[in-house]
N, C-alpha and C positions, 0 to 999 in steps of 0.2 A: 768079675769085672763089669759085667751088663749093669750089677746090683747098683754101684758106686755110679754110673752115668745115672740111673734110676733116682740117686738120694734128692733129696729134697735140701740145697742148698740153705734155709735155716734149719735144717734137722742138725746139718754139717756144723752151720756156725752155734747152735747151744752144746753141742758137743764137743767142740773144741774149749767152749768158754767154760765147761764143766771140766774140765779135764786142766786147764790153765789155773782154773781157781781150785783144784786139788796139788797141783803143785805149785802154789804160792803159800797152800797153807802148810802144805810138806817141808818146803823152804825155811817157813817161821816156825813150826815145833824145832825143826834142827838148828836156829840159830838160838832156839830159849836154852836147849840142851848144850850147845855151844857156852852158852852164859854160864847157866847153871856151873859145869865143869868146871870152867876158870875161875869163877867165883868160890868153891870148893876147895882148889888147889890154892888160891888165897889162901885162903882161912885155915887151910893144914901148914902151907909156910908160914904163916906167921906163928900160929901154935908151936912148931918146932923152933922159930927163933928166940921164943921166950925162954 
């Protein structure tokens, strides 16, 4: 607990902004995979309606 009174409040704020910006880009791989998917499932339903 000492340690975290000890941080260096921009050490704080680049590691929070690295960690934000890890999970924005984690967000946007899963919504391409999101895409992807749907997009796929198109293209097999339309396949079988032919």
């Amino acid at each position: 607990m000492e340690n975290s009174l000890r941080a260096n409040p921009l050490d704080i704020r680049a590691q929070y902004e690295r960690q934000l910006t890890e999970l924005q880009e984690a967000c946007g791989e899963t919504m391409l995979e999101i895409r992807a998917g749907k997009n796929a499932q198109a293209l097999l339903d339309a396949a079988d309606d032919k």
